[in-house]
C-alpha positions as CSV (number, residue, x, y, z in Angstrom):
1,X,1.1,1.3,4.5
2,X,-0.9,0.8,7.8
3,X,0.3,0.4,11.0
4,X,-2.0,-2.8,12.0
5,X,-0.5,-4.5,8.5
6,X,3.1,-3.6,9.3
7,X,2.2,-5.2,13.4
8,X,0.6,-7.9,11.9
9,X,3.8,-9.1,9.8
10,X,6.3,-8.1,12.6
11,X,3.9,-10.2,14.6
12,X,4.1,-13.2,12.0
13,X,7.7,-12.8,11.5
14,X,8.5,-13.4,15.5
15,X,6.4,-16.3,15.4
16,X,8.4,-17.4,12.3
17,X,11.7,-16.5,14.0
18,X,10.4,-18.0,17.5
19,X,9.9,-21.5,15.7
20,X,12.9,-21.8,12.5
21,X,15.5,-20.6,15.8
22,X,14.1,-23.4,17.4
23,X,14.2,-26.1,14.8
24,X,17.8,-24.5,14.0
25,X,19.4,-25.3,17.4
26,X,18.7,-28.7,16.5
27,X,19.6,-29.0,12.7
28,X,22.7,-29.2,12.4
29,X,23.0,-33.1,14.7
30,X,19.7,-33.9,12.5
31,X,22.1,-33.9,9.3
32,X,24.5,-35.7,10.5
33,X,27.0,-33.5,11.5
34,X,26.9,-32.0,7.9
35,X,29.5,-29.0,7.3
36,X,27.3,-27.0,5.3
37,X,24.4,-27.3,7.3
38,X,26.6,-26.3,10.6
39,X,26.9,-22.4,8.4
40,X,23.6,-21.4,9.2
41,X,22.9,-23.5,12.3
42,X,24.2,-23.9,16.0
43,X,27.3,-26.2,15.7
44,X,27.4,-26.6,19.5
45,X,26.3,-24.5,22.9
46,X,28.4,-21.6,22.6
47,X,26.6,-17.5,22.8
48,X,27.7,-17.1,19.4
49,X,26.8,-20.4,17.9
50,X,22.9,-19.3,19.5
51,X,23.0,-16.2,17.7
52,X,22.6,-17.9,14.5
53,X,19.0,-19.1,15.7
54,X,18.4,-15.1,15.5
55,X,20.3,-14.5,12.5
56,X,18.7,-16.6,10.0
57,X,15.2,-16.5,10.6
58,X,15.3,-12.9,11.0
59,X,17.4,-12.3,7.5
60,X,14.5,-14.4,5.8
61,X,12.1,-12.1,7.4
62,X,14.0,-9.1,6.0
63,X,14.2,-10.7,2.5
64,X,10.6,-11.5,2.3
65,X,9.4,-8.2,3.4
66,X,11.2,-6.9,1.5
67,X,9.4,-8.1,-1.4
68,X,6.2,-7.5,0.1
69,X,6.4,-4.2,1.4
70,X,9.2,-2.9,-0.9
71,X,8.2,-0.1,-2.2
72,X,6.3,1.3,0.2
73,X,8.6,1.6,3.4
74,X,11.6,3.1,2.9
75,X,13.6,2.2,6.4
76,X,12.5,-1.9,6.0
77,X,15.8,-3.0,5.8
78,X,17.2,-0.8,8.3
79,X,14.3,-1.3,10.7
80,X,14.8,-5.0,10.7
81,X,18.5,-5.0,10.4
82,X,18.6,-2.9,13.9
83,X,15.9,-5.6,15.5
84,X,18.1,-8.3,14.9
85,X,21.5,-6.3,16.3
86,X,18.9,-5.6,19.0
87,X,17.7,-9.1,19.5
88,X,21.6,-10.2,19.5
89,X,23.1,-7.4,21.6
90,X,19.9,-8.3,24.1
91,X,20.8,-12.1,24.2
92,X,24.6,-11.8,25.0
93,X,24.2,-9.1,27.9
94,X,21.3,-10.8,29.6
95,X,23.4,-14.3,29.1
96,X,26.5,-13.2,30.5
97,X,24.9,-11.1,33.4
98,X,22.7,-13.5,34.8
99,X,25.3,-16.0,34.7
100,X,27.6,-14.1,35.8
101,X,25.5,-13.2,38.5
102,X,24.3,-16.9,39.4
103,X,27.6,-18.4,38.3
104,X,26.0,-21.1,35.8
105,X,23.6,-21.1,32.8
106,X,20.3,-23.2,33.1
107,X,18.8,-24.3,29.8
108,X,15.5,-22.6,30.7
109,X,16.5,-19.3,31.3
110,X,18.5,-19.5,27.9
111,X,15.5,-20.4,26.1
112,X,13.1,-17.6,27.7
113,X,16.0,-15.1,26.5
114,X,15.6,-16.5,23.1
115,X,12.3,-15.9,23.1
116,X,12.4,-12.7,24.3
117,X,15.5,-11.6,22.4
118,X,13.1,-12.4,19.3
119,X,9.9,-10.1,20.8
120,X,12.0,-7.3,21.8
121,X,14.1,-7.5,18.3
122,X,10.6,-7.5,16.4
123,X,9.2,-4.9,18.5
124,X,12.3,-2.3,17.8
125,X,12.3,-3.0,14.2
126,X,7.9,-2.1,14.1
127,X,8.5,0.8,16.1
128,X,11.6,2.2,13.6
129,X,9.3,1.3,10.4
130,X,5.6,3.3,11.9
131,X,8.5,6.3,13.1
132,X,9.8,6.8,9.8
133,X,13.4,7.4,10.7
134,X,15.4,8.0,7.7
135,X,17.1,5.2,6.6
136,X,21.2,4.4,5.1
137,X,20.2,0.8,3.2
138,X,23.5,0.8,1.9
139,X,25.1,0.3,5.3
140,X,22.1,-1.6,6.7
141,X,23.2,-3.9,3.9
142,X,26.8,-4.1,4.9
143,X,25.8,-4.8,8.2
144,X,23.9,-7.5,7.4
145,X,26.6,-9.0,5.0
146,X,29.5,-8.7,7.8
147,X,27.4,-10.5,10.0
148,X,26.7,-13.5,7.3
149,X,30.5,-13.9,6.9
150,X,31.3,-13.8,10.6
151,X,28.3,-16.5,10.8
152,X,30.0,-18.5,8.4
153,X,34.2,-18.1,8.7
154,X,33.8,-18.2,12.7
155,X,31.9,-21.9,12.5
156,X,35.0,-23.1,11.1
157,X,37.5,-20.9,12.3
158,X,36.5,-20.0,15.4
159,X,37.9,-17.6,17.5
160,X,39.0,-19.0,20.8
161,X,37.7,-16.4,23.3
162,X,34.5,-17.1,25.5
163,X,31.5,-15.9,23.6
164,X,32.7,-18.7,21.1
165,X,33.0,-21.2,24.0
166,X,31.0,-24.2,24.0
167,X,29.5,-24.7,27.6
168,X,28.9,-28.0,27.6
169,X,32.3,-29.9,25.8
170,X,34.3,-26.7,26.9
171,X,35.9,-26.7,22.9
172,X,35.4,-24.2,20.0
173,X,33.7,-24.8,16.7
174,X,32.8,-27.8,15.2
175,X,33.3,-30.9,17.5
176,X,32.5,-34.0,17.2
């Protein structure tokens, strides 16, 4: 597999990450409040409820390259597994330093994290597939899957510790 097709879809798939985070952050008030949809998108303005805009589009970029490179890179899945813990780990350390620094959060800065978060997560994961690091699928796998149920149990029981936090309504969870 080449190295300029392998940039090329890491490239597509921050672009794709970049804009379905985006659209999630909103998706969940644009359904009404619906508790299904609030699984796989931010239910309010908490760290952890923004790691979801990360999460999903990311997984979907796994899944579908997957299916097109398959075969023919063998560390894929671990590659892009360790962008998005790379991407999340990157978003909750710059958050809570720069905040804890300035001793607020401004809506901006968040956003050019995002952004970022997504670049750098995209960038680890193209560097992991062209080095050809050895790869443990199985555990990639069980990474990815702990993370989905986390995702899903902690939107509707939600721990009540500050990374779960809304900033804005000062709750947890789902609130209407």
């Amino acid at each position: 597999m080449s190295k300029i097709k392998i940039r090329n879809y890491q490239i597509l798939s921050a672009v794709f990450v970049a804009i379905l985070g985006t659209i999630l952050h909103f998706v969940f008030k644009w359904s009404g409040n619906n508790l299904f949809v609030g699984a796989i998108s931010a239910v309010n303005e908490s760290t952890w409820e923004h790691l979801k805009l990360l999460y999903y589009p990311m997984l979907i970029t796994i899944i579908v390259g997957h299916f097109y490179f398959g075969k023919d890179i063998d560390n894929f899945v671990c590659a892009k597994t360790v962008g998005i813990l790379t991407a999340m780990i990157f978003t909750v350390v710059i958050f809570y330093t720069y905040t804890g620094i300035v001793g607020t959060n401004y809506a901006t800065i968040n956003i050019l994290i995002f952004y970022v978060a997504v670049v750098i997560g995209e960038y680890a994961s193209y560097r992991i597939i062209i080095s050809n690091l050895p790869c443990y699928k199985n555990v990639a796998l069980i990474v990815l899957v702990v993370l989905l149920a986390c995702f899903v149990k902690f939107t509707y029981i939600t721990p009540q510790i500050g990374l779960f936090k809304d900033s804005v309504s000062e709750n947890y969870g789902i609130v209407d």
